[in-house]
C-alpha positions in Angstrom: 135.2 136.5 65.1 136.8 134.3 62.7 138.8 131.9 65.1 138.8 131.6 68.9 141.6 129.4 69.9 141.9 128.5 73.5 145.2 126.5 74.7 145.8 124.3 71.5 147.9 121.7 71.4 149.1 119.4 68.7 151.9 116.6 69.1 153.5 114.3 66.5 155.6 111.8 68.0 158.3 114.0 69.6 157.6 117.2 68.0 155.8 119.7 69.7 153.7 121.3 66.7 151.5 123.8 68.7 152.2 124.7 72.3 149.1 126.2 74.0 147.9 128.2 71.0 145.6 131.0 72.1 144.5 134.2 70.6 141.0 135.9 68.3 141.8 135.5 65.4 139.4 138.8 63.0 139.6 140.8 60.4 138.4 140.7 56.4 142.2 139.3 55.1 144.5 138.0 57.8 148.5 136.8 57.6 149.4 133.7 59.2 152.9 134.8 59.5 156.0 132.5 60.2 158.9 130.9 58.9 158.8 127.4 57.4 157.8 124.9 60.3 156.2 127.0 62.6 153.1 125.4 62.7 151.2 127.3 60.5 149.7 124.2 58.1 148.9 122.1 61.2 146.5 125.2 62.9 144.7 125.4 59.6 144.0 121.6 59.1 142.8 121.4 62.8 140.3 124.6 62.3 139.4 122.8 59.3 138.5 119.8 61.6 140.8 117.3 59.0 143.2 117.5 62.2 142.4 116.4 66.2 144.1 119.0 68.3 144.9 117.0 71.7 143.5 119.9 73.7 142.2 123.3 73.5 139.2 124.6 72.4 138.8 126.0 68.4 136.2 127.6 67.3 135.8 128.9 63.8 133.1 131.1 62.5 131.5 130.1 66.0 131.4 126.7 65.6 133.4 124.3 67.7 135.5 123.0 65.2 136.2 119.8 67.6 132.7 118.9 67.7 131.2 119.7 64.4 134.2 119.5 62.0 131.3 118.9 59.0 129.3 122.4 59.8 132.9 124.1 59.8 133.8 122.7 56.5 130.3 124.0 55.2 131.3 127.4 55.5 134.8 127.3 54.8 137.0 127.4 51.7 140.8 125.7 51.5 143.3 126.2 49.1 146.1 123.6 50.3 150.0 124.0 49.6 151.3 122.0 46.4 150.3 121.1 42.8 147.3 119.2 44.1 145.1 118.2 40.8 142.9 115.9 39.1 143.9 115.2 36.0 142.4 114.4 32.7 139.7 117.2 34.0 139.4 120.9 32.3 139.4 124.3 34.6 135.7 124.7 34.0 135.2 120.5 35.1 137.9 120.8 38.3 135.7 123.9 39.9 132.6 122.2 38.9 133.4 118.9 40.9 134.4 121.0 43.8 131.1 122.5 43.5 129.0 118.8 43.3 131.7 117.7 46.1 130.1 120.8 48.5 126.6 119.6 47.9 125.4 121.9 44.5 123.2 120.2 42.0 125.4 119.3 38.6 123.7 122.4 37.0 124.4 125.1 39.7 128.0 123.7 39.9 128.6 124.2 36.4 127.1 128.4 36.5 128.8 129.0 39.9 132.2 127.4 37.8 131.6 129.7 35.7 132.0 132.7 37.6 134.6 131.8 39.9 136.5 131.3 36.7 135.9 134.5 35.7 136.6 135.9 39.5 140.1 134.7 39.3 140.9 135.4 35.9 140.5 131.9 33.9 137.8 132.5 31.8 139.6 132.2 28.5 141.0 129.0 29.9 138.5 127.3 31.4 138.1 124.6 28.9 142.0 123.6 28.8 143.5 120.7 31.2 144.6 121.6 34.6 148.1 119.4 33.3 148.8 122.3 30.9 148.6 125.0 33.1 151.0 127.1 34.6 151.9 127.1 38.2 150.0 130.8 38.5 146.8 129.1 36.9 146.8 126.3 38.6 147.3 128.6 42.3 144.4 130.5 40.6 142.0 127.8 39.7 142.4 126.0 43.3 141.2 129.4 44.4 138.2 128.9 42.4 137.6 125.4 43.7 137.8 126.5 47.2 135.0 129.3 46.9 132.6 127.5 44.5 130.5 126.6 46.8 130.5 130.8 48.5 132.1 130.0 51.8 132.3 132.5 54.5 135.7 132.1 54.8 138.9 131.5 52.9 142.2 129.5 53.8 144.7 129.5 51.6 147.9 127.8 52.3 150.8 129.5 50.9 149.1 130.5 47.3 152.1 132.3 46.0 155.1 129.7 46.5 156.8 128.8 43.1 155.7 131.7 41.2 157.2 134.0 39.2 157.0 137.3 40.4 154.2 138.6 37.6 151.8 135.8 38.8 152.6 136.7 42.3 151.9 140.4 41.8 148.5 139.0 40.2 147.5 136.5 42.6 148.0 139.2 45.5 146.1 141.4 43.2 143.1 138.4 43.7 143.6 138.2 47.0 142.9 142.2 47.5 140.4 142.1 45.6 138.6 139.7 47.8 139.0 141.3 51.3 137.7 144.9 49.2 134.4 142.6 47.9 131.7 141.2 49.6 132.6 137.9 49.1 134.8 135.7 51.7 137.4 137.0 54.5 140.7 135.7 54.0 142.9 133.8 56.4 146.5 134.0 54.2 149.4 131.8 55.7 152.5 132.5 54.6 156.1 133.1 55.2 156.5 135.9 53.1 156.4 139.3 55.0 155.9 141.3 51.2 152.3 139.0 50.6 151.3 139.9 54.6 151.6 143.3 54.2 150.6 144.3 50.7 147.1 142.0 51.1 146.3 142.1 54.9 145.1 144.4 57.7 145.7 142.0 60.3 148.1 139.4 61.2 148.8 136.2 63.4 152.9 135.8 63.8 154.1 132.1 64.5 157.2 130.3 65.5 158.3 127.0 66.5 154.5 126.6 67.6 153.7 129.4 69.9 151.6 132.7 68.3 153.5 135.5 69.7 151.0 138.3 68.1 147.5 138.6 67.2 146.3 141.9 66.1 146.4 144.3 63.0 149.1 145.5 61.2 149.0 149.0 62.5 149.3 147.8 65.8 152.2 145.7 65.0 153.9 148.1 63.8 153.5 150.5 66.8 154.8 147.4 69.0 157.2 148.6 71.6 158.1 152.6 71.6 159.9 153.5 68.2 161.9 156.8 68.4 160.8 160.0 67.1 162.2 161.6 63.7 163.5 165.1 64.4 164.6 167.7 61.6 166.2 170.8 62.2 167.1 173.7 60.1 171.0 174.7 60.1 173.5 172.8 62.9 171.7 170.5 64.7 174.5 169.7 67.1 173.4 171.9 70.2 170.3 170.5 70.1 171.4 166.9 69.9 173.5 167.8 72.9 170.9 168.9 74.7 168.9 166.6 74.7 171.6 163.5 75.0 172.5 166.1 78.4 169.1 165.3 79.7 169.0 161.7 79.4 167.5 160.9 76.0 168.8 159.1 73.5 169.8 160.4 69.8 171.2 159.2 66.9 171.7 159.8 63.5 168.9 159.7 61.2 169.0 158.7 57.2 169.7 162.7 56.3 172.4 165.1 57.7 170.0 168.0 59.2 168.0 164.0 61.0 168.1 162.5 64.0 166.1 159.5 66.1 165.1 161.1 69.7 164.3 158.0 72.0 162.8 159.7 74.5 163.7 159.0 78.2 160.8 157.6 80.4 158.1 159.7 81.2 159.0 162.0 78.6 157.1 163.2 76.1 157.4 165.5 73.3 157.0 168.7 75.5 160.8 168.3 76.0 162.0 168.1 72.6 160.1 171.7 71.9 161.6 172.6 74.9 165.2 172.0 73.9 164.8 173.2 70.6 163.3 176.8 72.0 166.2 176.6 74.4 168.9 176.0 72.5 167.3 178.7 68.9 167.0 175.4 66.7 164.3 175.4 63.8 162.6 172.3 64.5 160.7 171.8 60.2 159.6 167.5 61.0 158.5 166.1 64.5 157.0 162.4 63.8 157.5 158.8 65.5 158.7 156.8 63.4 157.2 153.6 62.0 158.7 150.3 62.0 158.9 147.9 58.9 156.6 144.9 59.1 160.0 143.6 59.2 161.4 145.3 61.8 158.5 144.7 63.6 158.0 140.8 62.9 162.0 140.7 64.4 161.0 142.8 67.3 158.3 140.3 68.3 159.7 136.4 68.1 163.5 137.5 67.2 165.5 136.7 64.2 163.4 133.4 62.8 165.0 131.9 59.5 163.0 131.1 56.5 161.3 135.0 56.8 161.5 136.9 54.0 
């Protein structure tokens, strides 16, 4: 279990920030999923133990983050939001003080520097300024920081915000490849359903404080009963008004010879082969149909601005 949250609250003068947060948080890469505002930053910083929650249990990696905030941040690596930086340092220096900062001898800071440099893709640029790089390197080399010292798990705070969409494709690209290694799971927050769903297999889905899903993807996606695709071969119309004659629903699907079958309750798909054998229809495609993580992130907390 990465995180066990148990009724977490967080105030800030009259904002509610988290309202009784609860839910199991596992998985190898996992979306914190919400629009801007929904809380997402504060619940990282408080399983990170740099923020008090003013009740509730977390527990990250097993560790009561409320007790032992030092023995959390041991085994945990952060990647905050922003241009964060120390300048006048190189790459290879910035990921090397990380390393020192974590407890590593000078020496052993420097060779793991080295190869998370190389991890994310700065080797050739490890000996430039961090004030020279680009918004993509610099995302990339605060990736580097945060696992120098090989955490157990990862945070990062929206990594792909201000890049272009080349060094987004390549920092998701990272991020893959990290869940597929043996390296770190990943904890992704974001409000960017496309990052969610191209890196993840599991997901957390915020709003205005309140976590109104925990689970994977799959799941998610099979939230609620989605309607079943139907093709036919020829005129599809007796069949459709058939079945609409015995209490289902139908409409149109995306090709002429489609249609969506919401089945009535306590149906199942025993009546559509019935009404097609009924009525002579060549029934070629039977399948439910999937939602969108989209579709589903709507069908879960409603039509939340700042999704996209």
């Amino acid at each position: 279990m990465l995180l066990s949250l148990r009724g977490v609250q967080k105030r800030f003068g009259s904002l509610q920030a988290l309202r009784e947060v609860t839910c199991e948080v596992e998985g190898r890469a996992v979306g914190l999923l919400g629009p801007n505002g929904a809380g997402k930053t504060t619940l990282m910083r408080i399983c990170l133990g740099l923020l008090p929650a003013d009740a509730g249990e977390v527990r990250v990696l097993g560790i009561d983050a409320r007790r032992d905030p030092f023995a959390v941040r041991a085994r945990l690596g952060y990647s905050a939001e922003g241009p964060d930086r120390i300048p006048g340092l190189s790459g290879l220096e910035s990921v090397a003080y990380a390393g020192e900062l974590c407890g590593l001898s000078r020496r052993i800071a420097l060779l793991r520097a080295h190869e998370m440099l190389d991890l994310v893709g700065l080797d050739e640029s490890r000996a430039r300024a961090v004030e020279e790089y680009s918004t993509g390197m610099h995302q990339r080399v605060k990736i580097a920081m945060a696992l120098v010292h090989d955490p157990d798990l990862l945070l990062l705070d929206e990594p792909t915000s201000g890049l272009d969409p080349g060094s987004r494709d390549e920092l998701l690209d990272l991020v893959v490849k990290l869940r597929d290694g043996d390296g770190p799971a990943v904890i992704l927050s974001t409000h960017l359903l496309h990052d969610v769903e191209r890196t993840c297999d599991s997901c957390v889905i915020m709003n205005q404080g309140v976590v109104h899903y925990c689970g994977t993807l799959d799941d998610l996606r099979g939230h609620g009963e989605q309607p079943y695709v139907l093709r036919v071969v020829g005129d599809s119309a007796p069949l459709w008004q058939g079945l609409v004659g015995a209490g289902h629903q139908v409409t149109a699907g995306r090709r002429p010879s489609e249609m969506l079958v919401q089945l009535a309750a306590g149906s199942d798909t025993a009546a559509i082969w019935a009404h097609a054998q009924h009525v002579g229809a060549r029934v070629t495609h039977l399948q439910r149909r999937e939602m969108s993580l989209e579709e589903a992130f709507l069908s879960t907390v409603g039509n939340a601005g700042g999704m996209q």
